[in-house]
C-alpha positions in Angstrom: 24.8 -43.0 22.5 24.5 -42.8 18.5 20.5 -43.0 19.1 20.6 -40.7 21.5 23.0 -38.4 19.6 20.6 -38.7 16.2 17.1 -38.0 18.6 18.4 -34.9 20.1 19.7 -33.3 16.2 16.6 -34.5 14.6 14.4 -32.4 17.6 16.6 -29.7 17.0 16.2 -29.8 13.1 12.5 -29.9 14.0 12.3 -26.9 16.3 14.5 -24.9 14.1 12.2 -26.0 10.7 8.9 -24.5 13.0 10.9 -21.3 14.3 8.8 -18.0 13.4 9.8 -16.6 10.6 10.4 -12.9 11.6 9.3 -10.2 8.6 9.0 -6.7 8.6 7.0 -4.4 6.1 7.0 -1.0 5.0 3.6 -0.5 5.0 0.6 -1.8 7.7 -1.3 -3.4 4.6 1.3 -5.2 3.7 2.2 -5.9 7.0 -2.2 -7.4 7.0 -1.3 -9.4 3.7 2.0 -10.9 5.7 0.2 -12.1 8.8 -2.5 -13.7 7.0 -0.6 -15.8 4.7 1.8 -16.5 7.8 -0.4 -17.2 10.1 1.2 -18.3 13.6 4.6 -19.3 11.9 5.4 -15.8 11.4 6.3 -12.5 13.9 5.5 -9.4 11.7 6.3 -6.1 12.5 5.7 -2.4 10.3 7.5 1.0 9.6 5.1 3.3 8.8 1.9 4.5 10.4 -1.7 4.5 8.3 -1.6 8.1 9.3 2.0 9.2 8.2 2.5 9.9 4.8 5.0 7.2 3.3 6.9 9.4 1.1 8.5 11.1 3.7 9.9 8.8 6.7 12.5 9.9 9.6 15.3 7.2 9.4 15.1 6.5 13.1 17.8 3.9 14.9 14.3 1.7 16.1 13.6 1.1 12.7 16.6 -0.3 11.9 16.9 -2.5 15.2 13.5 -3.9 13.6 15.1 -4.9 10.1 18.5 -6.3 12.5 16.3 -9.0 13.3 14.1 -9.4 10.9 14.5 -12.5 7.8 12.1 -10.9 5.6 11.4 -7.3 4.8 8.4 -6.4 2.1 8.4 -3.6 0.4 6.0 -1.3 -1.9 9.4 -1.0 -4.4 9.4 1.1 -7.6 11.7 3.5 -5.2 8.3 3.8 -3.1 10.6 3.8 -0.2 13.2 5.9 -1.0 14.1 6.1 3.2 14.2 2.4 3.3 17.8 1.8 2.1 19.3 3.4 4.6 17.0 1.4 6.9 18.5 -1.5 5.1 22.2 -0.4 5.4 21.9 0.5 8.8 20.4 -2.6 10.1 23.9 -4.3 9.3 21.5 -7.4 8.8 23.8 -9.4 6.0 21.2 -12.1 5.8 17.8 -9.7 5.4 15.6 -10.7 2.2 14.6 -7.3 1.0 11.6 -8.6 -1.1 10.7 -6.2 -4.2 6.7 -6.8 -4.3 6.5 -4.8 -7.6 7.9 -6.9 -9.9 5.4 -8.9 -11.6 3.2 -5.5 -11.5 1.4 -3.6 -14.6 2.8 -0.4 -13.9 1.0 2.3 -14.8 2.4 6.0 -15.2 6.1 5.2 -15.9 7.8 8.1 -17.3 9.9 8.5 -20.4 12.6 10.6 -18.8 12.9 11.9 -15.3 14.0 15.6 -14.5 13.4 18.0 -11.7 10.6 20.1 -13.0 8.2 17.4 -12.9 8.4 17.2 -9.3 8.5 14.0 -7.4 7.9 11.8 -10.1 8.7 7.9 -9.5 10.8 6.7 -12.6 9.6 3.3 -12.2 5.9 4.9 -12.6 3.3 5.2 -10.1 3.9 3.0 -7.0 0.5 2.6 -5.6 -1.1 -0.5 -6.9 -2.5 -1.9 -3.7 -5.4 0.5 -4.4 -6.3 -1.8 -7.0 -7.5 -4.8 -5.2 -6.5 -7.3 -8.0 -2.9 -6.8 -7.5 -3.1 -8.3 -4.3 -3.0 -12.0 -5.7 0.6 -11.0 -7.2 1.4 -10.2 -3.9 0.5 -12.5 -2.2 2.2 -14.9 -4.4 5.6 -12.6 -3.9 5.3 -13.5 0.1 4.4 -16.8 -0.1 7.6 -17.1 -2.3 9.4 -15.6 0.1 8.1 -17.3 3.4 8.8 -20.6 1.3 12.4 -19.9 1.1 12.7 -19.3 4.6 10.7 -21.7 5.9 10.2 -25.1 3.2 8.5 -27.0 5.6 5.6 -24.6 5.6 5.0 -24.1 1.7 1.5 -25.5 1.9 0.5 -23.9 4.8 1.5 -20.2 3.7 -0.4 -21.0 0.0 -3.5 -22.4 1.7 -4.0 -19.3 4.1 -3.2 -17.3 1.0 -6.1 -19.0 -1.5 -8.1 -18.9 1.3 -7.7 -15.1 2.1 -7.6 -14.3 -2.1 -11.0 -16.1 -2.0 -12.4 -13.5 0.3 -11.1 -11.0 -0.8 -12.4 -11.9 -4.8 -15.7 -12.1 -3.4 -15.4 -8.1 -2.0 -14.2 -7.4 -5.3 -17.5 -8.1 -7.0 -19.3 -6.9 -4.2 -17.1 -3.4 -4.4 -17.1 -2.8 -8.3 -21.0 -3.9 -8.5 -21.4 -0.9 -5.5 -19.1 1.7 -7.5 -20.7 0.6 -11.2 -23.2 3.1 -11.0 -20.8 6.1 -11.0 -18.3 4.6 -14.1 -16.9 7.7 -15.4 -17.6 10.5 -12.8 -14.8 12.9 -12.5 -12.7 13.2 -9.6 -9.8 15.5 -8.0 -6.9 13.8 -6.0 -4.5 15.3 -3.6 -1.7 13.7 -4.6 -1.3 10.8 -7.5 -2.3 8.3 -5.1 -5.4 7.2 -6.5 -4.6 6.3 -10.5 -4.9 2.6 -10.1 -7.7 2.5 -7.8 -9.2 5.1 -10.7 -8.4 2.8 -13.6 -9.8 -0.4 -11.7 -13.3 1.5 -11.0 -13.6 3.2 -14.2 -13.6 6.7 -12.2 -11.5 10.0 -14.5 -9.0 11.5 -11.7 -9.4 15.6 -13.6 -6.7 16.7 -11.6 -4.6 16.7 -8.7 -4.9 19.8 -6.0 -0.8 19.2 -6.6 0.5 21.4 -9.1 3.7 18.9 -9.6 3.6 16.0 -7.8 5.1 16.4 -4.2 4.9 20.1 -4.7 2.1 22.3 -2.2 -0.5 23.7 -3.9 -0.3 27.3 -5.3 -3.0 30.3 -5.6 -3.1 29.9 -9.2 -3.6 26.3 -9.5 -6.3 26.1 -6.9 -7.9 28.9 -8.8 -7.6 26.5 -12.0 -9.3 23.6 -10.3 -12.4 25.8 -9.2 -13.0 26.6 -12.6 -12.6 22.6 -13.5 -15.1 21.8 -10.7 -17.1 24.2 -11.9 -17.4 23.2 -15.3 -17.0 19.6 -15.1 -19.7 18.3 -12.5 -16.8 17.3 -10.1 -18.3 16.0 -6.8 -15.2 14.7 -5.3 -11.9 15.6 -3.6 -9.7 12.9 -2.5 -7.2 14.2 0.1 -5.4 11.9 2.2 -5.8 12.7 6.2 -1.8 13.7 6.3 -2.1 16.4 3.9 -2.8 20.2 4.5 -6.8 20.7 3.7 -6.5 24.4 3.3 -6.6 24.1 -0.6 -9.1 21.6 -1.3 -11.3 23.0 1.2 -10.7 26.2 -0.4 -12.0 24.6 -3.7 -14.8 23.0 -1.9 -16.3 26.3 -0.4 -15.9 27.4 -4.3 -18.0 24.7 -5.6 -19.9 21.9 -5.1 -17.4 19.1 -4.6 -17.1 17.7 -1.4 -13.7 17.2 0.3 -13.5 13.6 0.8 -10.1 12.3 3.6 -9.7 8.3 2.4 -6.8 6.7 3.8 -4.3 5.0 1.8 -3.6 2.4 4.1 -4.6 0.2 7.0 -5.2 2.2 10.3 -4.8 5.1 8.9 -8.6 5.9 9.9 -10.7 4.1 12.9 -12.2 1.5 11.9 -9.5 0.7 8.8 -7.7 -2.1 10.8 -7.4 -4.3 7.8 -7.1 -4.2 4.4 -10.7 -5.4 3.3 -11.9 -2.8 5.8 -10.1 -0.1 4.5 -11.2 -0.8 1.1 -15.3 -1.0 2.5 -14.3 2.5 4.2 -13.1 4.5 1.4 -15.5 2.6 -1.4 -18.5 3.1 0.6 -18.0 7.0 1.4 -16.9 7.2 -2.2 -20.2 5.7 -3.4 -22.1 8.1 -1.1 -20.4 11.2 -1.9 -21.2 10.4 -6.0 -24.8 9.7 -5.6 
C-alpha cells in the first residue's frame, strides 16, 4: 500500500511539474516573445489588439477573467499600462506574477519633473523600447526568469527556445541595420513619441511630432509649423500609427513632399505583421523605400 501510495504522489508531482504555465501579456509582441520561449508548456493569452492604441484601453470584466486565471502577466511597465492595475485589482488573482519587463532597460527620455502642461508625458521616460530590436534579449531573459519560477523543471527548455529565437532574431538585426545604413541621419516626423528608440537604434533624427504635446491632437498652428519644417529640412517621412486621426499629417503631406507613412507598433496590427520579426521586416522595408 506504501508503494502504491508513493507511485500515485510522485505521478501527481509529475503531472503538476508539466502543467501549462498560463501567462497573459499586455501587448501581442510580447505575447510572440512569450510563446516562443514557452513553447508547448505555456497557454498565452493578450489584452490589447495590434490595431488599438495601448494608451487608452477600456477596463472590460473579460480582461480581468483573463488575469483570474492567469500565473504570469507581462507587461510593457514604466506606467505603459496605466489601465492595467485595475485589470490587476479586479482579477482578485492573489497569486498573479505581474512581471515589470522594464527594469533592466536604458530608458531613454525620462523627465526631470512631471506636470500637466507637458501632456502625457511618462515619468519613467519613454516606454517604447521594443522598437529597438536589441532590447529584446533583456526581455527575453525577464520571461524566462519568470517561467522558471513557475515552472523549475523547465529552466533549460524556456532558455534554449529563447537563445535559439535571440539567434534569429540577431541575424535580422544585421540584416535590418545594413538595409536602413544607407539613410543614417535622414529626418523624420512621428505621430506620436513612439518611434525614439527605434530612431536612436537606426541612426534616423525624429524633427518633430504632428503632436503638439504628447497625447494632445494636433492644432492649426502646429501643423502649419511642421510644413514649414518639411519644407525646409528635406523631410520624406511621416510616421503615423494606423489608430491615429490622418487628417493632419495628410494635411502636411499634400503641403510638401513627405509621404505619410502608417507602421504599426505592434504585432497584427497590419496584415501580414503576425509576428514580431515580421513586423519589424514590414515597417523597415517601407521605411527604406519611402527614404530612397
Amino acid at each position: 500500500m506504501n508503494r502504491l501510495l508513493c507511485f500515485v504522489l510522485a505521478l501527481a508531482s509529475l503531472s503538476l511539474s508539466r502543467a501549462d504555465v498560463r501567462v497573459v501579456t499586455s501587448l501581442p509582441d510580447l505575447a510572440d516573445f512569450a510563446q516562443r520561449i514557452g513553447g508547448d508548456k505555456v497557454k498565452v493569452d493578450f489584452i490589447v489588439k495590434g490595431n488599438q492604441n495601448p494608451h487608452f484601453v477600456d477596463v472590460k470584466p473579460s480582461y480581468m477573467m483573463k488575469l483570474k486565471s492567469a500565473d504570469i502577466f507581462f507587461i510593457i511597465g514604466m506606467e505603459f499600462e496605466l489601465w492595467a492595475p485595475q485589470l490587476v485589482d479586479g482579477s482578485r488573482n492573489a497569486n498573479l506574477n505581474v512581471v515589470d519587463l522594464s527594469r533592466a532597460i536604458q530608458k531613454m527620455e525620462v523627465p526631470a519633473a512631471v506636470n500637466a502642461g507637458m501632456g502625457d508625458v511618462h515619468r519613467y521616460g519613454n516606454p517604447h523600447y521594443w522598437l529597438d530590436p536589441r532590447n529584446i534579449r533583456i526581455v527575453a531573459g525577464e520571461m524566462v526568469d519568470a517561467l522558471t519560477k513557475a515552472s523549475p523543471v523547465d529552466e533549460a527548455f524556456f532558455r534554449g527556445n529563447a537563445e535559439a529565437y535571440l539567434k534569429k532574431l540577431d541575424a535580422k538585426i544585421v540584416e535590418w541595420q545594413a538595409q536602413m545604413k544607407p539613410f543614417a541621419g535622414s529626418r523624420i516626423i512621428t505621430f506620436h513619441k513612439s518611434w525614439s528608440y527605434f530612431a536612436n537604434w537606426l541612426g534616423l533624427v525624429i524633427a518633430g511630432q504632428v503632436e503638439p504635446l504628447p497625447g494632445i491632437a494636433p492644432t492649426p498652428g502646429h501643423t502649419s509649423e511642421l510644413i514649414q519644417l518639411c519644407r525646409q529640412g528635406n523631410i520624406k517621412a511621416i510616421i503615423v500609427e494606423p489608430f491615429y486621426d490622418m487628417s493632419a499629417p495628410e494635411q502636411i503631406a499634400r503641403s510638401t513632399s513627405a509621404k505619410v507613412l502608417q507602421l504599426p507598433t505592434s504585432v497584427g496590427g497590419v496584415d501580414g505583421a503576425e509576428d514580431y520579426i515580421a513586423l519589424m521586416d514590414h515597417n523597415i522595408s517601407t521605411m527604406a523605400a519611402t527614404l530612397r
